[in-house]
C-alpha positions as MATLAB code, in Angstrom:
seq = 'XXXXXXXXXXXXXXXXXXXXXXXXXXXXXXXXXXXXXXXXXXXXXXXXXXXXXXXXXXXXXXXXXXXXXXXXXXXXXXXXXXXXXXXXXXXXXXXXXXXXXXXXXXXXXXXXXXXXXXXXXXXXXXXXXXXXXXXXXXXXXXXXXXXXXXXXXXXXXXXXXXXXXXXXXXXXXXXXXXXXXXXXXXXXXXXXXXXXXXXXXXXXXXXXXXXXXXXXXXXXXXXXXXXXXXXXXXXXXXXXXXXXXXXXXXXXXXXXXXXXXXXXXXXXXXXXXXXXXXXXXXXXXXXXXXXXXXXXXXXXXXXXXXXXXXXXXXXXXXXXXXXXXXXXXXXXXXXXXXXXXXXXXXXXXXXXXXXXXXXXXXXXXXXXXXXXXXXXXXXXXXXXXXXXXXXXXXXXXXXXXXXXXXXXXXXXXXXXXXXXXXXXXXXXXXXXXXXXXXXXXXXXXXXXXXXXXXXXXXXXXXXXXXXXXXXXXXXXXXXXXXXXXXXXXXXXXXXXXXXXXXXXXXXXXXXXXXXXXXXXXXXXXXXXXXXXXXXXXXXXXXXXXXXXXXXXXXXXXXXXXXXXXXXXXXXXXXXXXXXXXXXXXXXXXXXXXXXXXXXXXXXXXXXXXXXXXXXXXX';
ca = [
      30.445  -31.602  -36.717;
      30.604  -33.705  -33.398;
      33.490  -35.449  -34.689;
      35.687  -37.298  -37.506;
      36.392  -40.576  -38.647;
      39.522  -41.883  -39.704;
      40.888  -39.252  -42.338;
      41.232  -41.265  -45.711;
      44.813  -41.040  -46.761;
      44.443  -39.882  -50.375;
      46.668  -42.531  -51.683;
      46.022  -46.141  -53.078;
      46.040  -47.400  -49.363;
      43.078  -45.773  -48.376;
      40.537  -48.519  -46.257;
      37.570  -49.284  -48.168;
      35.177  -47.321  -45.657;
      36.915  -44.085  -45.106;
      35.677  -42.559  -48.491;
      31.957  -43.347  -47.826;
      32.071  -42.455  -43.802;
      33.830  -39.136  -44.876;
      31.427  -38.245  -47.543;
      28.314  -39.336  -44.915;
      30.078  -37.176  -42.034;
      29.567  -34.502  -44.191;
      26.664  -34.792  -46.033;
      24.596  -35.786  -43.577;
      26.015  -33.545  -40.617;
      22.808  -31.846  -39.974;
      20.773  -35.216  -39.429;
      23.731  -36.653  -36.876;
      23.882  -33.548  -34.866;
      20.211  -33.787  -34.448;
      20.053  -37.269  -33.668;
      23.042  -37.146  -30.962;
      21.185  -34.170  -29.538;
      17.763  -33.176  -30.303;
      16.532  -36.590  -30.921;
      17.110  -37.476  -27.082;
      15.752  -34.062  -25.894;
      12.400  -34.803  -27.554;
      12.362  -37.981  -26.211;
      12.818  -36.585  -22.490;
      10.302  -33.254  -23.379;
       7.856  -36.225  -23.139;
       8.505  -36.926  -19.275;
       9.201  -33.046  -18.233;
       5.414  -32.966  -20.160;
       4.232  -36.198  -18.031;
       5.403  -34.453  -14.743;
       4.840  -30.697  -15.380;
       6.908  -27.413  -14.813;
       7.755  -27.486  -11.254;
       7.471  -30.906  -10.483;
      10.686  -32.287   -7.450;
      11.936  -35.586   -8.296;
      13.241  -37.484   -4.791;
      13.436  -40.740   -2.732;
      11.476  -43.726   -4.023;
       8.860  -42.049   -5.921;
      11.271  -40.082   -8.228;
      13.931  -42.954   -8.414;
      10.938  -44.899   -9.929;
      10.069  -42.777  -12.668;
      13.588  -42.036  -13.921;
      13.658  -45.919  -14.224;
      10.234  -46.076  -16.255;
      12.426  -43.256  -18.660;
      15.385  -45.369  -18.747;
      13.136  -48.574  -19.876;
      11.699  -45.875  -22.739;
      15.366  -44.681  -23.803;
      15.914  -48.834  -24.374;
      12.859  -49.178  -26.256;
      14.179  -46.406  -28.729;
      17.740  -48.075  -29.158;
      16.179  -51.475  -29.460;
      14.324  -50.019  -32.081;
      17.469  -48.512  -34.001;
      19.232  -51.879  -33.674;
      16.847  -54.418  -34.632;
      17.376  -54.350  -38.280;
      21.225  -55.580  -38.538;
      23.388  -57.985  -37.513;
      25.728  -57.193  -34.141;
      29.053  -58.065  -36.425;
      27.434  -55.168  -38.959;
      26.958  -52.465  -36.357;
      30.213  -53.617  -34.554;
      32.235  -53.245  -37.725;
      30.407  -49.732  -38.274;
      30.882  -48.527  -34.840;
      34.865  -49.204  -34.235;
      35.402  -47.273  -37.199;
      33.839  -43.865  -35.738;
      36.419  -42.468  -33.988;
      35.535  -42.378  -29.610;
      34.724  -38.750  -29.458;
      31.617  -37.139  -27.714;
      29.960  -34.118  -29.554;
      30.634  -31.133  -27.288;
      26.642  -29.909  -27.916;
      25.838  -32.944  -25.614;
      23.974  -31.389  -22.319;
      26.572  -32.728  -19.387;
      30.235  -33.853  -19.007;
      32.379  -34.869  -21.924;
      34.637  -36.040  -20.116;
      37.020  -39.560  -20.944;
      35.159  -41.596  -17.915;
      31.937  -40.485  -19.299;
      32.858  -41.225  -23.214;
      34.172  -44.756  -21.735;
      30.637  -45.618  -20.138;
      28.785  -44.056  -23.106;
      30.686  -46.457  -25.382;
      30.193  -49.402  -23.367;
      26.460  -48.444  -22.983;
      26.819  -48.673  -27.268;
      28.916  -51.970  -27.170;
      26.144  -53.783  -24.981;
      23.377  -52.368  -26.967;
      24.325  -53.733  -30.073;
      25.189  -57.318  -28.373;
      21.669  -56.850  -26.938;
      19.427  -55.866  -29.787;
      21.646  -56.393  -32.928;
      20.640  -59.822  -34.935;
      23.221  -62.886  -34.422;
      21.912  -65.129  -37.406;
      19.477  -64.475  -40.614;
      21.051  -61.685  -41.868;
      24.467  -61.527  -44.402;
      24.894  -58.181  -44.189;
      28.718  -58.086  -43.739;
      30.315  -60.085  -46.285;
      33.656  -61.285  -47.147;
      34.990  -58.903  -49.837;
      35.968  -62.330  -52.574;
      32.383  -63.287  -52.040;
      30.546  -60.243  -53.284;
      30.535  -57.966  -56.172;
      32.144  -54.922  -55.474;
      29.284  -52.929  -56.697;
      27.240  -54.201  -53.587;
      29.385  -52.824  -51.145;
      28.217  -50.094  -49.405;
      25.396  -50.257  -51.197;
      27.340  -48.809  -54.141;
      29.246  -46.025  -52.541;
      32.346  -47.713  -52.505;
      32.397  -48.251  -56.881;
      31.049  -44.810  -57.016;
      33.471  -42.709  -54.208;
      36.760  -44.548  -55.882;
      35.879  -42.668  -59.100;
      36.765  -39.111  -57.634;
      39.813  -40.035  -55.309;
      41.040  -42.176  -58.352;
      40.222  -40.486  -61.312;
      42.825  -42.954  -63.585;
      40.673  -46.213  -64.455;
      43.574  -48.473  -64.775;
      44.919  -47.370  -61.223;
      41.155  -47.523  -59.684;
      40.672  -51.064  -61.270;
      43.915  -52.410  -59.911;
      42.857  -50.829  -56.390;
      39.247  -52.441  -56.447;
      41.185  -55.844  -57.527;
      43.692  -55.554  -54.916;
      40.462  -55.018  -52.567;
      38.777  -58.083  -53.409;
      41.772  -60.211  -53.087;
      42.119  -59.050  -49.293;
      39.113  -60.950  -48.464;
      38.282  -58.572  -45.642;
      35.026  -58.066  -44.478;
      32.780  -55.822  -45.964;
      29.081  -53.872  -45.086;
      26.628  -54.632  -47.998;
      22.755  -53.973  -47.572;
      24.265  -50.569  -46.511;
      21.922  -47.180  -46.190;
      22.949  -43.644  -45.368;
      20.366  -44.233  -42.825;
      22.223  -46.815  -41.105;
      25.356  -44.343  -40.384;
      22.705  -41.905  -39.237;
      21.239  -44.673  -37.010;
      24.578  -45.566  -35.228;
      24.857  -42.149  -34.165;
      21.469  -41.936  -33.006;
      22.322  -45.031  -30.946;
      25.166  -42.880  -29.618;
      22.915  -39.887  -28.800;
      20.334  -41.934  -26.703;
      23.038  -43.721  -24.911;
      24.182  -40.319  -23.777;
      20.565  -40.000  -22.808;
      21.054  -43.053  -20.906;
      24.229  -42.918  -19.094;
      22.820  -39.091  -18.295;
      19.464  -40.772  -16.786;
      21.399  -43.209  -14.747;
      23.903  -40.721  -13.503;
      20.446  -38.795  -11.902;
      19.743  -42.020  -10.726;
      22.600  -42.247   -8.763;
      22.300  -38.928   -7.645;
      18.781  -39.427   -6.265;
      20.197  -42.776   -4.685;
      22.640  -40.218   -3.085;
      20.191  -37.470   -1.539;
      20.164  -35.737   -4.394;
      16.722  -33.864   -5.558;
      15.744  -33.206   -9.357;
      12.981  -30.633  -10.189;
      11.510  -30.339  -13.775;
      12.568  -26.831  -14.572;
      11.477  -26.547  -18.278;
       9.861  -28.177  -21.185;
      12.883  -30.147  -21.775;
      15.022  -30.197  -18.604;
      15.450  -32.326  -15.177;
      17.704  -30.377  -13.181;
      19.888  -30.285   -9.568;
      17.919  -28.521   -6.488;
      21.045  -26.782   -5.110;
      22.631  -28.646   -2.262;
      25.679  -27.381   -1.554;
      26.781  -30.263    0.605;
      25.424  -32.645   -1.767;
      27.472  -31.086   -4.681;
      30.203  -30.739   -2.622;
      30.258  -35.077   -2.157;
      28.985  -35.886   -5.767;
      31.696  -33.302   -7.554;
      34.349  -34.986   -5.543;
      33.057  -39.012   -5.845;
      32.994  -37.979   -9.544;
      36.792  -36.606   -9.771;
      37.887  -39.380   -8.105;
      36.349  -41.958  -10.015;
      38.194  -40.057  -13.218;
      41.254  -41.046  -11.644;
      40.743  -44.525  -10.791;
      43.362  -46.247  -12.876;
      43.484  -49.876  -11.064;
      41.648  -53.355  -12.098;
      39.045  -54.245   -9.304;
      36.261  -56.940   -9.524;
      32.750  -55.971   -8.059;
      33.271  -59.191   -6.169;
      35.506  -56.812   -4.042;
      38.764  -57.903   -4.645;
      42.118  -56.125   -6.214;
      44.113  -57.148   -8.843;
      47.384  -55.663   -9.574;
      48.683  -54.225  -12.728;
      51.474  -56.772  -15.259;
      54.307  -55.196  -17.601;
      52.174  -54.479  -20.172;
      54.265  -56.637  -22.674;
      53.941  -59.589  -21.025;
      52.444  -61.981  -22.943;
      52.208  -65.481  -21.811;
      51.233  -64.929  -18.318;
      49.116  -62.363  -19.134;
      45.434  -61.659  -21.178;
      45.189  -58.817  -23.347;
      42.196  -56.819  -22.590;
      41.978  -53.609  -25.259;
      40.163  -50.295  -23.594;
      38.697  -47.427  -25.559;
      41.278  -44.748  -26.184;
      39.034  -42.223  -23.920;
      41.666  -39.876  -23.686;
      43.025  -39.261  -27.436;
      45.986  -40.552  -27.027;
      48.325  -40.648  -29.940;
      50.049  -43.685  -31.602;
      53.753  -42.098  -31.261;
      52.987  -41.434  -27.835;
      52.046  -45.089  -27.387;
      54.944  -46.242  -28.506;
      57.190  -44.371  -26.558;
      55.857  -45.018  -23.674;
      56.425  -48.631  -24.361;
      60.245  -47.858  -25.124;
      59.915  -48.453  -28.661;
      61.740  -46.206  -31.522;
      58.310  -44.520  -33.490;
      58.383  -46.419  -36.522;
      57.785  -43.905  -39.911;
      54.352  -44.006  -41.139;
      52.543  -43.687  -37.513;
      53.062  -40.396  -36.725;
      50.117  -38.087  -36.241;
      47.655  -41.527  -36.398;
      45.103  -42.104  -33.301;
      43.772  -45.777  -32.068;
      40.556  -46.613  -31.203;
      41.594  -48.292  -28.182;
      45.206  -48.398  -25.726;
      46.234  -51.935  -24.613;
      45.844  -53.472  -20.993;
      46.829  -56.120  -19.586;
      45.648  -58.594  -16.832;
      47.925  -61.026  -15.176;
      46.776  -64.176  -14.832;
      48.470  -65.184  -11.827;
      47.797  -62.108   -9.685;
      44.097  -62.242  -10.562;
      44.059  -66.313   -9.524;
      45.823  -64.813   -6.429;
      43.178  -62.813   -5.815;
      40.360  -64.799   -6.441;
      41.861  -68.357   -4.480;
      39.157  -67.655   -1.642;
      36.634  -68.504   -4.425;
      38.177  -70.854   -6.508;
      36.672  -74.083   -5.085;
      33.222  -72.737   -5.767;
      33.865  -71.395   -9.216;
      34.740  -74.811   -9.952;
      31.726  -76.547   -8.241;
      29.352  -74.042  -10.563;
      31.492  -74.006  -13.698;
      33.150  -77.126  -13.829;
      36.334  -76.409  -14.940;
      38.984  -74.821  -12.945;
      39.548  -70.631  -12.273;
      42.802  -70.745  -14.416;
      41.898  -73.199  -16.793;
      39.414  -70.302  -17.956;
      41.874  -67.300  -17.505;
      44.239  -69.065  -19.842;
      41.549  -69.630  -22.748;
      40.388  -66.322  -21.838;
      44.530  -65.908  -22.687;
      44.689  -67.409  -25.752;
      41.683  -66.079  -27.136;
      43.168  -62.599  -26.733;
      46.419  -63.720  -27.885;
      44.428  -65.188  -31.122;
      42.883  -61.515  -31.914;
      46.198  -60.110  -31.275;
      49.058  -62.201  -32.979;
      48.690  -64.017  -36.099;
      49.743  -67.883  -35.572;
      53.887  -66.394  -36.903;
      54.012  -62.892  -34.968;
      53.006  -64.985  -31.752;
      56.100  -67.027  -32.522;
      58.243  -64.080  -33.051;
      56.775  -62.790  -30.007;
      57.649  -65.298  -27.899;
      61.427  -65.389  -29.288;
      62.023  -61.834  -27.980;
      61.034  -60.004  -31.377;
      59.982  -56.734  -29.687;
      58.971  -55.420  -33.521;
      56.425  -58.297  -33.567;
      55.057  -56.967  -30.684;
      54.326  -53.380  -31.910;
      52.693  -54.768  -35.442;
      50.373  -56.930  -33.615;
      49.308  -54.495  -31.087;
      48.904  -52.039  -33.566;
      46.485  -54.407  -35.271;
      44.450  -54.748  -32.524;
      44.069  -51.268  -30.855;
      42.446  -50.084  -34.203;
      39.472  -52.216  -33.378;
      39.848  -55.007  -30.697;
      38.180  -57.443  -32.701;
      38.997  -60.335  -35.603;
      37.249  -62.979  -37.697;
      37.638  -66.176  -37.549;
      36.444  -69.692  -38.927;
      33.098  -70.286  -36.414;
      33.562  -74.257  -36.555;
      34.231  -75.168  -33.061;
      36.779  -77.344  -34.017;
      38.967  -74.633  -35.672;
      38.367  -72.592  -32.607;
      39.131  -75.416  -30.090;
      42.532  -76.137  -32.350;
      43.576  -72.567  -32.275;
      43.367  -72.549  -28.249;
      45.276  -75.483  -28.089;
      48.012  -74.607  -30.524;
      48.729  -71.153  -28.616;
      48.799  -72.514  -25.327;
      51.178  -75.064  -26.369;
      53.191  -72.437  -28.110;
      53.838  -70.843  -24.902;
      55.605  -74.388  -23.922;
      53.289  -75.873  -21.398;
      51.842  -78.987  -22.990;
      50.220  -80.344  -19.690;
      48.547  -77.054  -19.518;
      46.659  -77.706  -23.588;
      46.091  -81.240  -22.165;
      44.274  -80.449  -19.200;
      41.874  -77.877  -20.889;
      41.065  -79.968  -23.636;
      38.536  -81.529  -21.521;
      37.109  -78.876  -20.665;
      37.623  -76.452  -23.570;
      34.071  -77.067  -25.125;
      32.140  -75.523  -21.674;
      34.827  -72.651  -21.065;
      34.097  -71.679  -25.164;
      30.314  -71.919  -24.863;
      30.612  -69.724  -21.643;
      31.767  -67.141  -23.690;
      30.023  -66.882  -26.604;
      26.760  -65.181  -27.446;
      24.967  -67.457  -29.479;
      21.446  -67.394  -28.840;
      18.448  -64.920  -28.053;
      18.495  -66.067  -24.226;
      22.149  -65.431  -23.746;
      20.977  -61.755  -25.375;
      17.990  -60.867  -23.344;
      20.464  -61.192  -19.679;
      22.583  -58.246  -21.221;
      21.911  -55.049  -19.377;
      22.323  -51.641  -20.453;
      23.094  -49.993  -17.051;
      25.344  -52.649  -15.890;
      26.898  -53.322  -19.198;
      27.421  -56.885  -19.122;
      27.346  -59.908  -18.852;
      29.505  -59.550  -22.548;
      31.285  -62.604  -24.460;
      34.250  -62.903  -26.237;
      32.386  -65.455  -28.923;
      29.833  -63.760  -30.844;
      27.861  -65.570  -33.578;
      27.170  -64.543  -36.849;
      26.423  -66.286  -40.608;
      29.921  -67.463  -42.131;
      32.351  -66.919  -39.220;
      32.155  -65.714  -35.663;
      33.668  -62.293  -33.915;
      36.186  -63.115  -31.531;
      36.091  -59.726  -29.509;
      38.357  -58.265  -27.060;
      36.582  -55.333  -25.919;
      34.547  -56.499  -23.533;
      37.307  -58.664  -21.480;
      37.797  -56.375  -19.039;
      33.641  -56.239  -17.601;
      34.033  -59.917  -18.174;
      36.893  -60.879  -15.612;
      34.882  -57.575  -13.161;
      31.674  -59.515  -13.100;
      32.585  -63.283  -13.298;
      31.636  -63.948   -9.947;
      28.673  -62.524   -9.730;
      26.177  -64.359   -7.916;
      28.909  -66.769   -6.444;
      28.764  -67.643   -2.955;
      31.688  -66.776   -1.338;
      32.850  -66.061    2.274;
      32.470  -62.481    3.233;
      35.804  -62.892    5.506;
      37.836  -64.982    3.347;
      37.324  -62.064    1.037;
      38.496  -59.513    3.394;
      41.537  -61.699    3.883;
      42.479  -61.751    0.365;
      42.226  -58.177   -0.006;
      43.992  -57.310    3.096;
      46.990  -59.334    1.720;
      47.080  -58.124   -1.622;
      46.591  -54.413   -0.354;
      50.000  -55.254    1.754;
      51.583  -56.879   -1.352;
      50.668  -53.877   -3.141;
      52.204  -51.344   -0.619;
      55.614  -52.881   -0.817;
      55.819  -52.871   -4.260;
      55.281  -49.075   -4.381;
      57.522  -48.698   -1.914;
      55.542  -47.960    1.135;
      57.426  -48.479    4.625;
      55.496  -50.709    6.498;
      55.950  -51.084   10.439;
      56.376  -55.284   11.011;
      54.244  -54.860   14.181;
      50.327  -56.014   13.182;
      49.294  -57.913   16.398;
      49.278  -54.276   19.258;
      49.296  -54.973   23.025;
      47.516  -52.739   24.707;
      46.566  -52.051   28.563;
      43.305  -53.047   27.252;
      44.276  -56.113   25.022;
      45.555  -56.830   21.611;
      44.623  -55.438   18.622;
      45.057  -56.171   14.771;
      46.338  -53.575   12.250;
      45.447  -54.566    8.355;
      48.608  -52.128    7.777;
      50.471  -49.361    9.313;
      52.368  -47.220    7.296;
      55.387  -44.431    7.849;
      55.547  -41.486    5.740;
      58.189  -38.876    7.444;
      57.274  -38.040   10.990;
      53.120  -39.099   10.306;
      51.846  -42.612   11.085;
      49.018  -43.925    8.741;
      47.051  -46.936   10.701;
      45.056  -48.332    7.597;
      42.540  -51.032    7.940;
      41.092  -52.628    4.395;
      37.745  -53.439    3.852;
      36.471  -55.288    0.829;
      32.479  -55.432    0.409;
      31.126  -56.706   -3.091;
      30.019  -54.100   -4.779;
      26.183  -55.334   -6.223;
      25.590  -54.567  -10.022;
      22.283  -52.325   -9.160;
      24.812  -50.123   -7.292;
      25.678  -48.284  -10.973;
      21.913  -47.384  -10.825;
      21.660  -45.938   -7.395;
      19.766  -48.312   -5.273;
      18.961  -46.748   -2.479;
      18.980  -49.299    0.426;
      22.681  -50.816   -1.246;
      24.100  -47.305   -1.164;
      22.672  -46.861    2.708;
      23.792  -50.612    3.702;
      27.602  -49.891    2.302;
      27.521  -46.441    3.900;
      26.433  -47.751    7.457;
      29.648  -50.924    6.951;
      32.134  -48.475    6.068;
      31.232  -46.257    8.856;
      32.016  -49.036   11.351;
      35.052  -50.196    9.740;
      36.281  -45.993   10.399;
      35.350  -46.516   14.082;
      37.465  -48.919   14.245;
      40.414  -47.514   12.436;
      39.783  -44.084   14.579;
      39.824  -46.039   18.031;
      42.783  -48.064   16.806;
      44.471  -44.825   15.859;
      43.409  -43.087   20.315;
      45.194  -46.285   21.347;
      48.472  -45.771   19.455;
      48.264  -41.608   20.706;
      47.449  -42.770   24.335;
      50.065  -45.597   23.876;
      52.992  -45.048   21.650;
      55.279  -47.441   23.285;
      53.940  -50.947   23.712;
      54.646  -54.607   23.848;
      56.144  -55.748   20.699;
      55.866  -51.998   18.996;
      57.062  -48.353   19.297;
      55.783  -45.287   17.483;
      57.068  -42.825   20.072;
      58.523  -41.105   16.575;
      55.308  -40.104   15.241;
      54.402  -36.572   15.532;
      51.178  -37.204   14.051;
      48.762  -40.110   13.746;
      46.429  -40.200   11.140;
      43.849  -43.250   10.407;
      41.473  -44.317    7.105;
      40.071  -47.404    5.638;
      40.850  -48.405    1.565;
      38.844  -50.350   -0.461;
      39.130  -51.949   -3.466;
      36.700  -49.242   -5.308;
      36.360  -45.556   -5.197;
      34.098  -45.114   -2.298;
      30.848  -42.918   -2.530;
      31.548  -40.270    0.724;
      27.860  -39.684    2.401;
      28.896  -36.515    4.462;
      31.114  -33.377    5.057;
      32.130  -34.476    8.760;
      35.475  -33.927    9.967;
      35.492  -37.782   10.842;
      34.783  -38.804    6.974;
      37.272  -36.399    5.783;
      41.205  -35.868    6.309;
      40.917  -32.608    4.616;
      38.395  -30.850    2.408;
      40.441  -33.041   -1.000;
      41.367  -36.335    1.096;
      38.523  -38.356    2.654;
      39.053  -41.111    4.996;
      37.869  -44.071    2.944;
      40.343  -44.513    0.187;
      40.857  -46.697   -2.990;
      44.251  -48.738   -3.369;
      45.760  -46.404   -5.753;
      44.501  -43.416   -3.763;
      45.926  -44.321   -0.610;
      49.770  -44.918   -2.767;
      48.902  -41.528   -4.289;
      48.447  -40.054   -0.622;
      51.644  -41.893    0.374;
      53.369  -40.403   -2.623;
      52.958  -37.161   -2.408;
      53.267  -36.970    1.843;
];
């Protein structure tokens, strides 16, 4: 079986769904294996049939027909979708455990589970239905024969064999008032996998995508296969840009900027942004690493999802070079939207008294809430406007800044509608391959989803389109890469402004690790959302910038050897000087040469948290 949902505890405090998704993961094991897998296969046997045995896939000309596919795989999950609400599939889907089925094709891997699930996540806010359709009910509001279109009556019978204690269960169950899947088919659990199964399909595609985009070159080597013409310099580049980005573990907007990592228990200066558990981690290990004591009854139990956190001031930091013109588009100030963003998060996380005990140092509070929220990311609330405008109010004034609540209020109504999804317009601008633009709002008949899942790609892509200045960009990044050095530690020479024979020159950062000198100049360059699909002319464009930004590290770096002593500066210490340029992102590295690469692990163009690594472990 590809994988398992939550194992039902076979005791009275069982959740409603785990008898009926057990019973369905088994029963119908045959059927999800073949959508996951064979399902998407057929589905590409129809292009390898298109194209014919033999047929190389390169440049322009192959780029566009892997789009045409990717436009077919959509069609097929738009089909899938179209027939239930998003807060249906949503409820289904955060309740299969994040697992890829090993028969998939490719890589398994966490990064690639993470993009497959988002790929899910933005085609169910894409094709799922907002209004029309009550197929998720409150539990008090519906008989409980109805739910699960009866398998939920009908499963209770064999785990609780005693009427008396199966009655007082079911009674118990309608009195939670929890929300509940009626209008329910087998079909539909099969259906969410085979959502799954072409999303694999999907992220697959685009990855090739990005490969062509690259220099790569696909040939059509069977019936059902698209594979890699053997380049070993080309797999040499894509194997390492790919183990890498596995690594990546910092917060960066495609806008180009940096954004350091909070505590993550802070809570009122921070927003709570849930990511899928990618990596299995456990609950006791979660807890630990917190410093809590594992409380009894979580042992052996896996989450869904492992909290982050984003700090509201760093990101405002970060993003000050383009604060005036967020306000001129928006209306409403850069912060004033973080902190609603904020309380929103705070809303799915801490009931209205665990906030309180939160905020009075009750570290217990802290583990029930987030414990809450990592096993889905998402709650229910009241959709009247009103109630959600109240709730804002009341947990920014919790947090004790009362001119803060006032200030928003006027302002609260455009921030809200900003992030909802509401309407079929707001639906058709969500793309698959970019996953986004997502909302934290989402509509539905009776109440509304507030959902935390996709903060995160909301706060990477909220400027996009924005006019900003390229160099007050690189400004803010060269300061916060600084900022960020210090805190890890890094020993930073003072001197920045270098007299030479020749005349002065700048240095973003120069760093000492033993007897080796690191001269490190920062470049930020917004990263455009068609890069995640391999646009040629973007990937050749940031290639040909970052290979002027190393020439001038590397001619920076002859200076210093031809001049070690100098006005203002000495690095007559340094046995060795070595030179690179970070970025805020993982860079794509176009070539083998010696003067991309520091060795045959270590290129030249480094992320933020691969340059500390490289510090590190000097």
């Amino acid at each position: 079986m590809s994988r398992r949902t939550d194992d039902p505890d076979k005791s009275l405090n069982i959740e409603y769904y785990q008898p009926t998704f057990q019973s369905l993961t088994s029963i119908k094991s045959g059927e999800i294996n073949k959508v996951l897998i064979e399902h998407p296969r057929e589905l590409r046997k129809h292009l390898c049939t298109k194209l014919g045995i033999g047929t190389h896939l390169s440049g322009p000309v192959g780029y566009a027909l892997l789009q045409g596919y990717l436009e077919s795989i959509e069609t097929e999950i738009r089909r899938l979708l179209k027939h239930h609400s998003v807060a249906y599939w949503v409820h289904m889907y955060r309740r299969i455990g994040p697992y890829l089925s090993p028969l998939h094709e490719s890589k398994t891997d966490a990064n690639t589970l993470g993009l497959v699930r988002d790929h899910v996540e933005c085609a169910i806010a894409k094709y799922g239905i907002l209004t029309g359709r009550r197929d998720i009910r409150r539990s008090s509001e519906v008989s409980p024969g109805v739910v699960l279109g009866g398998r939920f009556l009908r499963l209770l019978k064999s785990l609780i064999p005693e009427r008396r204690a199966r009655e007082s269960y079911v009674g118990a169950f309608v009195d939670s008032d929890q929300l509940v899947l009626v209008e329910f088919q087998a079909q539909d659990f099969v259906d969410i996998y085979a959502v799954e199964g072409l999303c694999y399909e999907y992220w697959m595609t685009a990855a090739r995508l990005r490969a062509l985009g690259k220099g790569d070159e696909l040939v059509v080597s069977s019936a059902t296969d698209l594979t890699h013409v053997p380049n070993p310099e080309i797999d040499f580049l894509i194997t390492s840009f790919d183990s890498r980005i596995a690594k990546a573990d910092s917060f960066t907007a495609i806008v180009g900027t940096f954004v350091g990592r909070p505590d993550p228990l802070g809570v009122s200066t921070t927003i709570v942004a849930p990511s899928y558990n990618v990596t299995g981690e456990r609950a006791e290990e979660l807890v630990e690493s917190l410093g809590f004591e594992v409380p009894t009854g979580i042992m052996g139990s896996a989450l869904n999802f492992l909290p982050q956190t984003i700090s509201i001031e760093a990101y405002c930091n970060a993003h000050e070079f383009l604060a005036q013109e967020f306000f001129r588009r928006k209306q409403y100030s850069l912060k004033d939207f973080l902190l609603v963003v904020a309380a929103l998060t705070w809303r799915a996380m801490f009931p209205e008294k665990q906030f309180l005990k939160v905020l009075r140092g009750d570290r217990s509070a802290v583990l029930f809430s987030m414990f809450n929220l990592l096993r889905r990311a998402y709650v229910m609330i009241d959709p009247d406007l009103e109630s959600i405008r109240g709730s804002v109010i009341w947990y920014l004034e919790s947090i004790g800044d009362h001119d803060v609540s006032k200030s928003i209020s006027g302002v609260l109504e455009g921030i809200l509608s900003d992030l909802s999804l509401d309407t079929a317009e707001r639906q058709s601008a969500i793309s698959l391959w970019s996953r986004g633009p997502r909302a934290m709002l989402i509509k539905s008949n009776g109440f509304t989803m507030l959902d935390t899942q996709g903060v995160s790609a909301i706060l990477r892509t909220l400027f996009v389109r924005l006019r900003h200045s390229g160099a007050d960009r690189g400004v803010a990044f060269e300061d916060a890469l600084r900022v960020e050095l210090v805190r890890h530690g890094a020993n930073l020479l003072p001197e920045r402004i270098l007299t030479f024979p020749a005349g002065r020159r700048e240095v973003d950062a120069a760093v000492r690790v033993g007897d080796t000198l690191w001269v490190v100049e920062a470049h930020s360059m917004e990263r455009p959302l068609d890069f995640e699909i391999g646009k040629q002319e973007v990937i050749e464009r940031r290639n040909e910038q970052f290979a002027a930004k190393l020439d001038q590290a590397f001619s920076l770096r002859e200076l210093l050897e031809a001049h070690p002593v100098g006005s203002g500066y000495d690095v007559s210490w340094a046995n060795r000087i070595e030179h690179c340029v970070v970025s805020p992102f993982v860079e794509w590295i176009w070539a083998t040469s010696p003067d991309l690469w520091v060795d045959n692990k270590t290129p030249r163009i480094l992320s933020v948290s691969e340059l500390l690594r490289l510090i590190k472990a000097s």
